[in-house]
C-alpha positions as CSV (number, residue, x, y, z in Angstrom):
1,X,-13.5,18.3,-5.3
2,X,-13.5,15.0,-3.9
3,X,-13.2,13.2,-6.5
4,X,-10.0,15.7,-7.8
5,X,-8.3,13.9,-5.1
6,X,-9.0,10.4,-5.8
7,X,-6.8,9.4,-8.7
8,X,-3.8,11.3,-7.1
9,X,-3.9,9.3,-4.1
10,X,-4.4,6.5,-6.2
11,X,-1.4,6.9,-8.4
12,X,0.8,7.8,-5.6
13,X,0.0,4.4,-3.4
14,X,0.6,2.5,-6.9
15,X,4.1,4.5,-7.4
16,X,5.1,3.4,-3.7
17,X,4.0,0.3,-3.7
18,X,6.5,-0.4,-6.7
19,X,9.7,0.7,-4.5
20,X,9.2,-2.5,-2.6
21,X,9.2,-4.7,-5.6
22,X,12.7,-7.0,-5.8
23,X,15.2,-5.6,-8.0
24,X,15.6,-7.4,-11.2
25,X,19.1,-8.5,-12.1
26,X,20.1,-9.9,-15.0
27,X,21.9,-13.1,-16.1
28,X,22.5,-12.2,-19.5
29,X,25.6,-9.4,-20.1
30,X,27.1,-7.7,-23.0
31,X,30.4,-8.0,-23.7
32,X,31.9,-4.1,-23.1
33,X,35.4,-4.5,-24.4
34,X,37.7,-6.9,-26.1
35,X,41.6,-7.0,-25.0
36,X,44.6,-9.3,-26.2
37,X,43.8,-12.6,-24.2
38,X,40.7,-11.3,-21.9
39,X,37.2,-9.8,-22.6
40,X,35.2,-7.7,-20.1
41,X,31.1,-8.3,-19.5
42,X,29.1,-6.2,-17.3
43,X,27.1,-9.4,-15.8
44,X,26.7,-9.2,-12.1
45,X,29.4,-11.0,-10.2
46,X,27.3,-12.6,-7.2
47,X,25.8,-14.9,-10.0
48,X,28.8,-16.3,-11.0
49,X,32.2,-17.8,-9.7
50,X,35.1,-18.4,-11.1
51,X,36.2,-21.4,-13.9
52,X,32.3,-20.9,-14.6
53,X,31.4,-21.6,-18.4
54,X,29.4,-19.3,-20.2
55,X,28.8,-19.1,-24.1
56,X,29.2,-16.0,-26.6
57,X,26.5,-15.5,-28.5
58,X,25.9,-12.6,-31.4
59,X,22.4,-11.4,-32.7
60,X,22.4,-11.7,-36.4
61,X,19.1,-9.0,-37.4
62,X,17.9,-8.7,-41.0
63,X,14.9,-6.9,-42.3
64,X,12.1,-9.0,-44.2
65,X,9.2,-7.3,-46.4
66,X,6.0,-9.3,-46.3
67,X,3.2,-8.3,-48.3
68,X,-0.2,-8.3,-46.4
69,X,-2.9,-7.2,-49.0
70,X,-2.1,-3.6,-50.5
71,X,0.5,-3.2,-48.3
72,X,4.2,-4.1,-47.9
73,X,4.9,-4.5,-43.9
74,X,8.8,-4.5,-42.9
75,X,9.4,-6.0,-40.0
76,X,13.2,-7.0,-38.2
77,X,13.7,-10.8,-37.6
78,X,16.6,-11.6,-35.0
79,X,18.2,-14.8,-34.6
80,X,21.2,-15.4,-31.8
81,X,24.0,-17.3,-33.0
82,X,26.7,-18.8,-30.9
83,X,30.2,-17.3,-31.2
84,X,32.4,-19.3,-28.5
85,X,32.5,-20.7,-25.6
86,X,34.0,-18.8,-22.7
87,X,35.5,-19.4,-18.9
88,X,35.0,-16.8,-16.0
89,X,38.6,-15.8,-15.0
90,X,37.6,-12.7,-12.1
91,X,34.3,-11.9,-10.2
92,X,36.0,-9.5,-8.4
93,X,33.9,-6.4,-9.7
94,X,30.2,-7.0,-8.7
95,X,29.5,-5.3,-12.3
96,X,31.6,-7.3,-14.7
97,X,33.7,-10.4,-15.1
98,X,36.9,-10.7,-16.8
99,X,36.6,-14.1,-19.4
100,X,38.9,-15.8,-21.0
101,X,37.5,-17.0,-24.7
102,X,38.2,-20.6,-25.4
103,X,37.6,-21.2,-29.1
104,X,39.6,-19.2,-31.3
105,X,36.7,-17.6,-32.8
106,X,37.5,-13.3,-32.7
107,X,34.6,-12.2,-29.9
108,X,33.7,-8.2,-30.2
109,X,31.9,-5.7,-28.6
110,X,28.1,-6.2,-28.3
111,X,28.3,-9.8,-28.1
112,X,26.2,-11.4,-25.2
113,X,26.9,-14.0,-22.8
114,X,25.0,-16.3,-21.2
115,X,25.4,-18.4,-18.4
């Protein structure tokens, strides 16, 4: 019965134990939406100030077929291409900057930024 017991309490020390881990927070964002002169990014604002430069990067994914003895294997390759560079404008939401793009290259939705 013993024994029952032992991976239970085991599992539930392991499950606490991970509460006090630091949060992870991220330095790379997406870009959410796209106005007239400004674009939005959910990207943390206590990592960033103001007239900061970040870059705009897309991830251009295409599928590639290899053939591995009888067998065809498909397999996605992903490369990250630059779009533009960028310039913080707001930090004022802790969730999202407002950036200002400036190259006129057209920067949508699902672009990423990093810093």
């Amino acid at each position: 019965m013993k024994h029952f017991f032992a991976p239970l309490s085991f599992s539930a020390l392991f499950l606490l134990g991970c509460t006090s881990l630091p949060r992870h927070e991220h330095v790379v964002g997406d870009v959410r939406s796209v106005g007239s002169t400004n674009v939005v990014a959910c990207l943390e604002g206590r990592k960033t100030q103001e007239g900061q430069k970040v870059e705009v990067f897309e991830s251009v994914c295409k599928r590639a077929a290899y053939q591995k003895r009888w067998a065809k294997i498909a397999r996605t390759e992903c490369v990250d291409k630059k779009v533009a560079d960028a310039q913080i404008l707001s930090t004022k939401n802790p969730h999202e900057v407002i950036l200002k793009v400036l190259t006129q290259v057209k920067v949508e939705a699902g672009n990423f930024i990093e810093l």
